[in-house]
N, CA, C and O atoms as a Maestro MAE file, in Angstrom:
{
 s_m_m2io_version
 :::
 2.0.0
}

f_m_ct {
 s_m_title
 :::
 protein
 m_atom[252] {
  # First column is atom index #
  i_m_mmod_type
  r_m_x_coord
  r_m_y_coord
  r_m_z_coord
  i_m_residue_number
  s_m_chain_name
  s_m_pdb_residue_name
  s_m_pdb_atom_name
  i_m_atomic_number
  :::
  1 25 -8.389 -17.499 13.037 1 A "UNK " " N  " 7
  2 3 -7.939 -16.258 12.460 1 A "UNK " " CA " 6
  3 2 -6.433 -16.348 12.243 1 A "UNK " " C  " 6
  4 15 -5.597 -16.643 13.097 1 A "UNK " " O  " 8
  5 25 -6.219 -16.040 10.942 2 A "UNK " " N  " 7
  6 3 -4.902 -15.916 10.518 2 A "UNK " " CA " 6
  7 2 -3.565 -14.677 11.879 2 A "UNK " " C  " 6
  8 15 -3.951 -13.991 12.825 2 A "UNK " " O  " 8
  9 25 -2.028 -14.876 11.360 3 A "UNK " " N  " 7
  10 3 -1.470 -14.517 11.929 3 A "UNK " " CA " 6
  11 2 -1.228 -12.991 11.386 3 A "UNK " " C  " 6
  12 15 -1.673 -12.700 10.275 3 A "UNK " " O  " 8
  13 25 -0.409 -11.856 12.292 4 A "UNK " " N  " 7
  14 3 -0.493 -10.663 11.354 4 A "UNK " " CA " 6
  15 2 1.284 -10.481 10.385 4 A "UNK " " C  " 6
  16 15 2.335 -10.408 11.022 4 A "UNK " " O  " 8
  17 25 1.244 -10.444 8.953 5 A "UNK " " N  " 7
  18 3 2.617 -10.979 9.129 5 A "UNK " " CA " 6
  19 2 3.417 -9.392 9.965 5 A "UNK " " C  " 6
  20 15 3.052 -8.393 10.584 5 A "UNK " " O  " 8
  21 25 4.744 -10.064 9.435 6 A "UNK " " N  " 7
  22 3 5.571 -9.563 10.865 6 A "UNK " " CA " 6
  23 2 6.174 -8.017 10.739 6 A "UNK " " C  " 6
  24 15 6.731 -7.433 11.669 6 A "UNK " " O  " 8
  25 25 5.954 -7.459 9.395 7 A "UNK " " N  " 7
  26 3 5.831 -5.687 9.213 7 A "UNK " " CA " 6
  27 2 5.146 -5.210 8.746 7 A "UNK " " C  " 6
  28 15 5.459 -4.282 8.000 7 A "UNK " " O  " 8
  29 25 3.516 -5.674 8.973 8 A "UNK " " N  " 7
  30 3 2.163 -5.257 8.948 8 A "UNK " " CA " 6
  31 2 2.062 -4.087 9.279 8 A "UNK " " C  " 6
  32 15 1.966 -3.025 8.665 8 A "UNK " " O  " 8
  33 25 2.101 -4.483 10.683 9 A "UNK " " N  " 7
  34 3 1.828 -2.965 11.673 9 A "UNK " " CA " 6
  35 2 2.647 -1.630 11.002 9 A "UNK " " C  " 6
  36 15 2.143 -0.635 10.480 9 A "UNK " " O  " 8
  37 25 4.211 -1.983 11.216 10 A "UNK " " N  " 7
  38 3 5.481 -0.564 10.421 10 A "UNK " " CA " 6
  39 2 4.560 -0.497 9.598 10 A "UNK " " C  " 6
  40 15 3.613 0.144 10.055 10 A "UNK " " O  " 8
  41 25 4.424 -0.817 8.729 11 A "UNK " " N  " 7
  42 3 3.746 -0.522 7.231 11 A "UNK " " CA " 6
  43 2 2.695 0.347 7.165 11 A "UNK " " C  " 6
  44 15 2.575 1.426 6.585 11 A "UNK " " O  " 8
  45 25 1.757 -0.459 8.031 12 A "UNK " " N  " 7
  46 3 0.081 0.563 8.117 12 A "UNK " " CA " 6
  47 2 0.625 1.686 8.360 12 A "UNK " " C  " 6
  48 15 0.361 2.540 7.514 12 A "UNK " " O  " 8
  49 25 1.583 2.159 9.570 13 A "UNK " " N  " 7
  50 3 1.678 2.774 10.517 13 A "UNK " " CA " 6
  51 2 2.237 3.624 9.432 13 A "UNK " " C  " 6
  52 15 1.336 4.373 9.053 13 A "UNK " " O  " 8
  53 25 3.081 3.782 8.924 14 A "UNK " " N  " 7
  54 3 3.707 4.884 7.991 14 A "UNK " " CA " 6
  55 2 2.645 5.001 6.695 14 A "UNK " " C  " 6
  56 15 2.281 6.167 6.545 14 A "UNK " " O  " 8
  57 25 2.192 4.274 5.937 15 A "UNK " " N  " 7
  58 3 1.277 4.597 5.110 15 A "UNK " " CA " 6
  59 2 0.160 5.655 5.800 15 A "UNK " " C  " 6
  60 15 -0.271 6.627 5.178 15 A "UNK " " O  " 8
  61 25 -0.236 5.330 7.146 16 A "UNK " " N  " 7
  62 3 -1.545 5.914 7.172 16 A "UNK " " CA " 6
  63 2 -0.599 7.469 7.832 16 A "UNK " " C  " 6
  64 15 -1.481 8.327 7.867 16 A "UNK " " O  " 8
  65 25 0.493 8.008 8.239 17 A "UNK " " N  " 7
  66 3 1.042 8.764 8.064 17 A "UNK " " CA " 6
  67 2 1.667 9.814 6.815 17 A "UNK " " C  " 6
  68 15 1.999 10.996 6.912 17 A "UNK " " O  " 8
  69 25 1.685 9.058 5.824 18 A "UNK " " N  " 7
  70 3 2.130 9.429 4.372 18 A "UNK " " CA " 6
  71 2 0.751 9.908 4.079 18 A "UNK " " C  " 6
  72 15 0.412 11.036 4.436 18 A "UNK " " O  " 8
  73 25 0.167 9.335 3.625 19 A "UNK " " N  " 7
  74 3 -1.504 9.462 3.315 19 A "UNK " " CA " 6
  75 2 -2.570 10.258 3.678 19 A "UNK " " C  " 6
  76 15 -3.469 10.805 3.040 19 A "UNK " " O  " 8
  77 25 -2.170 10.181 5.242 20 A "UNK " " N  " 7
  78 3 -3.331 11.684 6.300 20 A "UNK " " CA " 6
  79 2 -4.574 10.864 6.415 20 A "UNK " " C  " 6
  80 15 -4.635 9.811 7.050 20 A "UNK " " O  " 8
  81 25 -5.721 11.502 5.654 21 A "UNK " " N  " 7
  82 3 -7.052 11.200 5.784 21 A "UNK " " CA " 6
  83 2 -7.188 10.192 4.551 21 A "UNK " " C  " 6
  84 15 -8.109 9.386 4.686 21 A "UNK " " O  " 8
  85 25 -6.480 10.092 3.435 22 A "UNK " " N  " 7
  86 3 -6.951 9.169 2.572 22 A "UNK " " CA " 6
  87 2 -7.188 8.164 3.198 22 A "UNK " " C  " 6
  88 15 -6.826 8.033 4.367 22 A "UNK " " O  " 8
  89 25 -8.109 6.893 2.274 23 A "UNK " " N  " 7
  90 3 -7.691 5.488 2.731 23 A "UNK " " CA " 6
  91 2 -7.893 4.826 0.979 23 A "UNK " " C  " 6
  92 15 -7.366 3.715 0.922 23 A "UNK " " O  " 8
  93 25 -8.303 5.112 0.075 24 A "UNK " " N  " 7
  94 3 -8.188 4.326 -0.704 24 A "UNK " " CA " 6
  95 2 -7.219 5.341 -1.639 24 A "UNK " " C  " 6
  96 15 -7.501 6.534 -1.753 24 A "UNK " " O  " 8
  97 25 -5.956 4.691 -2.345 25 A "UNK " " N  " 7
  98 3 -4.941 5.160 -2.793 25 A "UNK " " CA " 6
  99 2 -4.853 4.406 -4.133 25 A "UNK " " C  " 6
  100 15 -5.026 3.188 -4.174 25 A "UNK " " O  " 8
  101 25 -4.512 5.331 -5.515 26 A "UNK " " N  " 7
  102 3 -4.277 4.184 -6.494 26 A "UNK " " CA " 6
  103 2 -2.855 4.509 -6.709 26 A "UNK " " C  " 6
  104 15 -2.193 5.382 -6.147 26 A "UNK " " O  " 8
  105 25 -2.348 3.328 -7.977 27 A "UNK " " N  " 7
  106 3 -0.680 3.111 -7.965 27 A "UNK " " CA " 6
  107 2 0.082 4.148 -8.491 27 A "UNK " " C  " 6
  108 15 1.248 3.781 -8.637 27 A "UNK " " O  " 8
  109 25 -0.149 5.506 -8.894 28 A "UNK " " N  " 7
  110 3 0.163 6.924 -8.933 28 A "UNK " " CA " 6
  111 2 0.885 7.293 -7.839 28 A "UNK " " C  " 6
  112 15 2.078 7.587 -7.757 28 A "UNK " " O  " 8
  113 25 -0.414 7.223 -6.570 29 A "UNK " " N  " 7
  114 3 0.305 7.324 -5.364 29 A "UNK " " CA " 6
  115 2 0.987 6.969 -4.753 29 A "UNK " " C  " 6
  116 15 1.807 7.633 -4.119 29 A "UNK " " O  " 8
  117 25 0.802 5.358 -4.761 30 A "UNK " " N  " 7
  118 3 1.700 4.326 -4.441 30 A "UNK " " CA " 6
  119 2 3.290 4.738 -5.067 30 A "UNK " " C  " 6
  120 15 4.329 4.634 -4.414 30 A "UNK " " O  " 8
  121 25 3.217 5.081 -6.069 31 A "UNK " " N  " 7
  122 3 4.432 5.095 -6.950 31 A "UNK " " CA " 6
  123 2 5.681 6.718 -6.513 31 A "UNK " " C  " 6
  124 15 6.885 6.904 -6.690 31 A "UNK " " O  " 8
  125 25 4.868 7.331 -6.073 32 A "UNK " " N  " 7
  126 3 5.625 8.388 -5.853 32 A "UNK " " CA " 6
  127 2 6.084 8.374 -4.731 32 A "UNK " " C  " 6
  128 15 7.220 8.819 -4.564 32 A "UNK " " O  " 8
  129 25 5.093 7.688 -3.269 33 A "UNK " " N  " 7
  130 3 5.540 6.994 -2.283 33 A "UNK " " CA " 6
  131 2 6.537 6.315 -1.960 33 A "UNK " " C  " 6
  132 15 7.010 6.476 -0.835 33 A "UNK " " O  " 8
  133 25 7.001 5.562 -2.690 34 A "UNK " " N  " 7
  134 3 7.863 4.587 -3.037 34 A "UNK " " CA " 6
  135 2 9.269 4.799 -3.524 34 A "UNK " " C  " 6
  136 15 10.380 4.404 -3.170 34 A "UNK " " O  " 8
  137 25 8.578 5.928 -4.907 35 A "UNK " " N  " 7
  138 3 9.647 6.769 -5.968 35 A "UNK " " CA " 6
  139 2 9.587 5.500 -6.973 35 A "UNK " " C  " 6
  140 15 10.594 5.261 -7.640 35 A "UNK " " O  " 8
  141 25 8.565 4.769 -7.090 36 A "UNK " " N  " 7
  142 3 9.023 4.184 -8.535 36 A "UNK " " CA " 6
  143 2 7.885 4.196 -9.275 36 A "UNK " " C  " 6
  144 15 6.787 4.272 -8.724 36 A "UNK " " O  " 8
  145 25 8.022 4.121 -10.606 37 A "UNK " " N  " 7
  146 3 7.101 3.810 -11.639 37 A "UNK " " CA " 6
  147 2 5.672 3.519 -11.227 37 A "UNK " " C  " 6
  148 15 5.455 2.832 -10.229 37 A "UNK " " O  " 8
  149 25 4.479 4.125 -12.120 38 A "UNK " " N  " 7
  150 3 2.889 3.655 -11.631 38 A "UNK " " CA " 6
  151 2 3.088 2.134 -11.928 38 A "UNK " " C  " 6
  152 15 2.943 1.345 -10.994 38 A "UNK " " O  " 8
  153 25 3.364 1.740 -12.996 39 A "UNK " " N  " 7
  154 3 3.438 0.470 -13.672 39 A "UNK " " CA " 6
  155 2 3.879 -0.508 -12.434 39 A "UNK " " C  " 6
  156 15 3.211 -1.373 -11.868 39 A "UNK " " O  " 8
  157 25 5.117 -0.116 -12.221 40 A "UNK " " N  " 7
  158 3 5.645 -1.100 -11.564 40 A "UNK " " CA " 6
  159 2 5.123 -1.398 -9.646 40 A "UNK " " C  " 6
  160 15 5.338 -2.377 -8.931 40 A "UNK " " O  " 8
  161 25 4.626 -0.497 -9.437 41 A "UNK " " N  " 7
  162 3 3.646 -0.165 -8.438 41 A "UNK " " CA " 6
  163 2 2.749 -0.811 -7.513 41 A "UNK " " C  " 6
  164 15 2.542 -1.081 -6.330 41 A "UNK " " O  " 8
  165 25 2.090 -0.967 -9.369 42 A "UNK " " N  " 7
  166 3 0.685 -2.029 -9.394 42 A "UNK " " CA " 6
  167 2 1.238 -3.488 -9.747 42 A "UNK " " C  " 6
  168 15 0.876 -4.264 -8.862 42 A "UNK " " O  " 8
  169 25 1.646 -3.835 -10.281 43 A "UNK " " N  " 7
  170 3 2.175 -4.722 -10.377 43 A "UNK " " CA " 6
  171 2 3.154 -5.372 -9.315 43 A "UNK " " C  " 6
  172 15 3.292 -6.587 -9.456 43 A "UNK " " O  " 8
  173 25 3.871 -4.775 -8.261 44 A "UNK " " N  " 7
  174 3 4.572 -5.588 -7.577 44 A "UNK " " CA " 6
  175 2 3.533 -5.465 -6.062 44 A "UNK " " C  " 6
  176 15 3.550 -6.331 -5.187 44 A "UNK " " O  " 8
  177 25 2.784 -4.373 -6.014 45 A "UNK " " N  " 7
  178 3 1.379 -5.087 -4.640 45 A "UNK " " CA " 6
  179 2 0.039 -4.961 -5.230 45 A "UNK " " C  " 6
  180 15 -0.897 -4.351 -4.712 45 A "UNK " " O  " 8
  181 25 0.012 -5.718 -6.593 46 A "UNK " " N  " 7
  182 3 -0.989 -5.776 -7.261 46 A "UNK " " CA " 6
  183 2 -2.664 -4.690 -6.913 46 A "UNK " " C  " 6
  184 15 -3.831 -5.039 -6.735 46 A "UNK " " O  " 8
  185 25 -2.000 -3.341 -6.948 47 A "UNK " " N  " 7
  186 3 -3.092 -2.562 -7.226 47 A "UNK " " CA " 6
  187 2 -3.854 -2.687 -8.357 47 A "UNK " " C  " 6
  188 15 -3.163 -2.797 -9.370 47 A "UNK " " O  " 8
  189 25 -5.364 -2.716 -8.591 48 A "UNK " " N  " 7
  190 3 -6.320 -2.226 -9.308 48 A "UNK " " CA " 6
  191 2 -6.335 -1.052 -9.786 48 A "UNK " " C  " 6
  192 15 -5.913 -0.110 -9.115 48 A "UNK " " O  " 8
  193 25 -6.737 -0.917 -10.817 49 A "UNK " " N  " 7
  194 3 -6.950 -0.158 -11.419 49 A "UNK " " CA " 6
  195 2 -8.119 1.411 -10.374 49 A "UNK " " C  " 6
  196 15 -7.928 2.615 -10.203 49 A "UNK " " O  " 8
  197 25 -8.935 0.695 -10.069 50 A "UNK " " N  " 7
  198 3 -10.107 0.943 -9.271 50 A "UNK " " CA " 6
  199 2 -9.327 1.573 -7.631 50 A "UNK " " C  " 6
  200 15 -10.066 2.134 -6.823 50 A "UNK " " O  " 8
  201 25 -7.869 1.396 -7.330 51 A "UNK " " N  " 7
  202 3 -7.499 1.541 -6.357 51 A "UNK " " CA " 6
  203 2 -7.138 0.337 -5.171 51 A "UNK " " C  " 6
  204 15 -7.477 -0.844 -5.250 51 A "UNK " " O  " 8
  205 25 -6.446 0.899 -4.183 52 A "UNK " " N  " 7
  206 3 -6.136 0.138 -2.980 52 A "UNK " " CA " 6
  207 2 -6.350 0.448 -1.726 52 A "UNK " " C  " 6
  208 15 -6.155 1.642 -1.496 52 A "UNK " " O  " 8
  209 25 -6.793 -0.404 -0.517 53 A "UNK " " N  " 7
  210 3 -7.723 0.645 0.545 53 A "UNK " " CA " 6
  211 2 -6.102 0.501 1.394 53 A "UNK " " C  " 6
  212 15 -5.504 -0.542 1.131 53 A "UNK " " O  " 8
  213 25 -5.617 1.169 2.063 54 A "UNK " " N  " 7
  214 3 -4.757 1.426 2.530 54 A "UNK " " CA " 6
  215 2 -4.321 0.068 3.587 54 A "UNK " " C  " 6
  216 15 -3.118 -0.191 3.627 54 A "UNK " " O  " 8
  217 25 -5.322 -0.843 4.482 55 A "UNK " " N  " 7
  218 3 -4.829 -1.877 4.927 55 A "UNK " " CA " 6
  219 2 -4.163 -3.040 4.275 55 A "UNK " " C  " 6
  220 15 -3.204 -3.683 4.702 55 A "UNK " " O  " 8
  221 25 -4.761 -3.184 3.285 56 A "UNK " " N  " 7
  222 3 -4.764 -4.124 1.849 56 A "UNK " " CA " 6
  223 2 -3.125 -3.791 1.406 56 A "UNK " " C  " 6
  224 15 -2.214 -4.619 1.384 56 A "UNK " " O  " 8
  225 25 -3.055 -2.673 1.141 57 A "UNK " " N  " 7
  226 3 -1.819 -2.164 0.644 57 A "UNK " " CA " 6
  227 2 -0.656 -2.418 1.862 57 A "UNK " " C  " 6
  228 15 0.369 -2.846 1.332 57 A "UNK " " O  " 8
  229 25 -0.586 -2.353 2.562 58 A "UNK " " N  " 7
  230 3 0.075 -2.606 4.094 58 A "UNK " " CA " 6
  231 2 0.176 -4.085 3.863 58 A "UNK " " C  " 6
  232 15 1.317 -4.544 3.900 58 A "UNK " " O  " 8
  233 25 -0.522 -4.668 3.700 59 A "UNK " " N  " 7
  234 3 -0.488 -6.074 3.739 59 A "UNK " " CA " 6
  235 2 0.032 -7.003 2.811 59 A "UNK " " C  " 6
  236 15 0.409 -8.134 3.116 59 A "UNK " " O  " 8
  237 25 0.057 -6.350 1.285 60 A "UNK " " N  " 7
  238 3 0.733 -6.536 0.375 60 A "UNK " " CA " 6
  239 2 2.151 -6.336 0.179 60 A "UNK " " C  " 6
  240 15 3.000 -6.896 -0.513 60 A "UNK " " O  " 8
  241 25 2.156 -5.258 1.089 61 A "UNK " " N  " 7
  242 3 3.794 -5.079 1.143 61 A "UNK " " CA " 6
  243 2 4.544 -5.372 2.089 61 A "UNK " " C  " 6
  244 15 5.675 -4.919 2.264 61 A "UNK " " O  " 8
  245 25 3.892 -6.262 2.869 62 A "UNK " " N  " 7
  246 3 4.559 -7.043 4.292 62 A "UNK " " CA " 6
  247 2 4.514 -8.429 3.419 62 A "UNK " " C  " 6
  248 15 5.087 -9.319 4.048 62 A "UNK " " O  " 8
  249 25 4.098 -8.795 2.392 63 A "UNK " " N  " 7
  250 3 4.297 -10.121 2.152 63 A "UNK " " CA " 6
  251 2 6.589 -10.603 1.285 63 A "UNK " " C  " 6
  252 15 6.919 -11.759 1.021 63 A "UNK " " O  " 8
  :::
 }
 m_bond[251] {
  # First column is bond index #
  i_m_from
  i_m_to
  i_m_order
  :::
  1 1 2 1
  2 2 3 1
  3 3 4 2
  4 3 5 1
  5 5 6 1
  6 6 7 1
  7 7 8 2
  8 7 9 1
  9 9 10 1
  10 10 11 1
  11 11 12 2
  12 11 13 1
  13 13 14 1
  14 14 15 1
  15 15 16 2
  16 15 17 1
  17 17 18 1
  18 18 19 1
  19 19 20 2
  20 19 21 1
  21 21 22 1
  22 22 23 1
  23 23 24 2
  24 23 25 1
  25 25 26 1
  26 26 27 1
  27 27 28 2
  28 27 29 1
  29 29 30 1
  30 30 31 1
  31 31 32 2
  32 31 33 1
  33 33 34 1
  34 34 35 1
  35 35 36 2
  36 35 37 1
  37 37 38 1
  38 38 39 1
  39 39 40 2
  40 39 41 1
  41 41 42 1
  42 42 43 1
  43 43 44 2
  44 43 45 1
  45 45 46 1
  46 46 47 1
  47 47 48 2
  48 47 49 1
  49 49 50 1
  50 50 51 1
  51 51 52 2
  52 51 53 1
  53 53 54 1
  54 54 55 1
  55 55 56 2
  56 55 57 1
  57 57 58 1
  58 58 59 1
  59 59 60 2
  60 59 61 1
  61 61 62 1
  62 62 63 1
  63 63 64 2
  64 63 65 1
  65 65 66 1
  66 66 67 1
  67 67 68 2
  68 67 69 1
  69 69 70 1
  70 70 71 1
  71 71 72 2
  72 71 73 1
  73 73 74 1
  74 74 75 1
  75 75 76 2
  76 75 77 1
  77 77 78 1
  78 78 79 1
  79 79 80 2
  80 79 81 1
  81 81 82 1
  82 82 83 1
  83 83 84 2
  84 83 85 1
  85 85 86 1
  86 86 87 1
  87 87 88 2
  88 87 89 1
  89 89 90 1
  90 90 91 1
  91 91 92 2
  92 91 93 1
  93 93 94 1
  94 94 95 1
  95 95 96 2
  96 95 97 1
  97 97 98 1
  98 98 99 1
  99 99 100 2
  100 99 101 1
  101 101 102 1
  102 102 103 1
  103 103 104 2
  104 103 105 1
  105 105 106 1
  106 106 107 1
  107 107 108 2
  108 107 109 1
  109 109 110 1
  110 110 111 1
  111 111 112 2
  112 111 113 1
  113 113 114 1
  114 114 115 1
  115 115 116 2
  116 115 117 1
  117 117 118 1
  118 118 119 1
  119 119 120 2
  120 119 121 1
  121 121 122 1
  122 122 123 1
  123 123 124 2
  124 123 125 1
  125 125 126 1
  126 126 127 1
  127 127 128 2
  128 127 129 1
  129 129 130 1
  130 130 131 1
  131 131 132 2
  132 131 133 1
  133 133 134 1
  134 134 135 1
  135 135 136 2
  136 135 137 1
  137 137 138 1
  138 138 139 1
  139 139 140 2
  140 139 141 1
  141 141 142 1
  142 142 143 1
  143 143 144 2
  144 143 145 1
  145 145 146 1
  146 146 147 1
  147 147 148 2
  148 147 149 1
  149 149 150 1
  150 150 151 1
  151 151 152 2
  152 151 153 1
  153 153 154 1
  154 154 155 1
  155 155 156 2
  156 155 157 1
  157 157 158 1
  158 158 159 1
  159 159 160 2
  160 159 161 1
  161 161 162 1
  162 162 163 1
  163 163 164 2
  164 163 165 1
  165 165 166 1
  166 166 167 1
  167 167 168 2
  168 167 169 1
  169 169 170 1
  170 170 171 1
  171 171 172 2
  172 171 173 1
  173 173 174 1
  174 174 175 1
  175 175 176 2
  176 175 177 1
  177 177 178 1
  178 178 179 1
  179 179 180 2
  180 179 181 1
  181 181 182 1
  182 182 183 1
  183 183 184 2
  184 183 185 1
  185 185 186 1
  186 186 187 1
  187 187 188 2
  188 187 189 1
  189 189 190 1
  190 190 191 1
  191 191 192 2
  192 191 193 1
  193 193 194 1
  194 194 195 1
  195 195 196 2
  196 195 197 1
  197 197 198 1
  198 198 199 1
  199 199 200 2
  200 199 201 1
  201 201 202 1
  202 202 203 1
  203 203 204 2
  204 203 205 1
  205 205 206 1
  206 206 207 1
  207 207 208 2
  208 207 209 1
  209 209 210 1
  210 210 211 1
  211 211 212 2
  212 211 213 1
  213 213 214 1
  214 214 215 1
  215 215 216 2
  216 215 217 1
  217 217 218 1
  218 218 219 1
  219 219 220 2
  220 219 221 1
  221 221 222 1
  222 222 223 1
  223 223 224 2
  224 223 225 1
  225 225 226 1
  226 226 227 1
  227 227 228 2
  228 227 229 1
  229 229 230 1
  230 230 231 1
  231 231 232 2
  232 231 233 1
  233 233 234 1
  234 234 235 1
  235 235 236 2
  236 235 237 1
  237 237 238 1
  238 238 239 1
  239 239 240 2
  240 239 241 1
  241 241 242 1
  242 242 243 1
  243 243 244 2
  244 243 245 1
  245 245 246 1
  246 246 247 1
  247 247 248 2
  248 247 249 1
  249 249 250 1
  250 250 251 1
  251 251 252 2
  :::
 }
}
């Protein structure tokens, strides 16, 4: 089993705070979260169209 990278945890930990009960989020949300662009959103932790489940997203943005 792989390692967890090293601001995994911060990450989840405030997303699943920002978020509440959601868990799958698309780059709308992501984007206002953030404060930037949907476009740029999805494209820099490669959200789908279809959405992102909130660990996934944590994990994308610890890379």
């Amino acid at each position: 089993m792989g390692r967890e990278l090293p601001a995994y945890r911060d990450n989840l930990e405030q997303l699943l705070n920002y978020f509440g009960d959601k868990r799958l989020v698309y780059a709308k949300d992501v984007a206002k979260y953030c404060g930037c662009c949907t476009r740029t959103a999805a494209k820099r932790w490669n959200i789908p169209r279809e959405g992102i489940m909130i660990p996934t997203l944590a994990r994308n943005m610890s890379k």
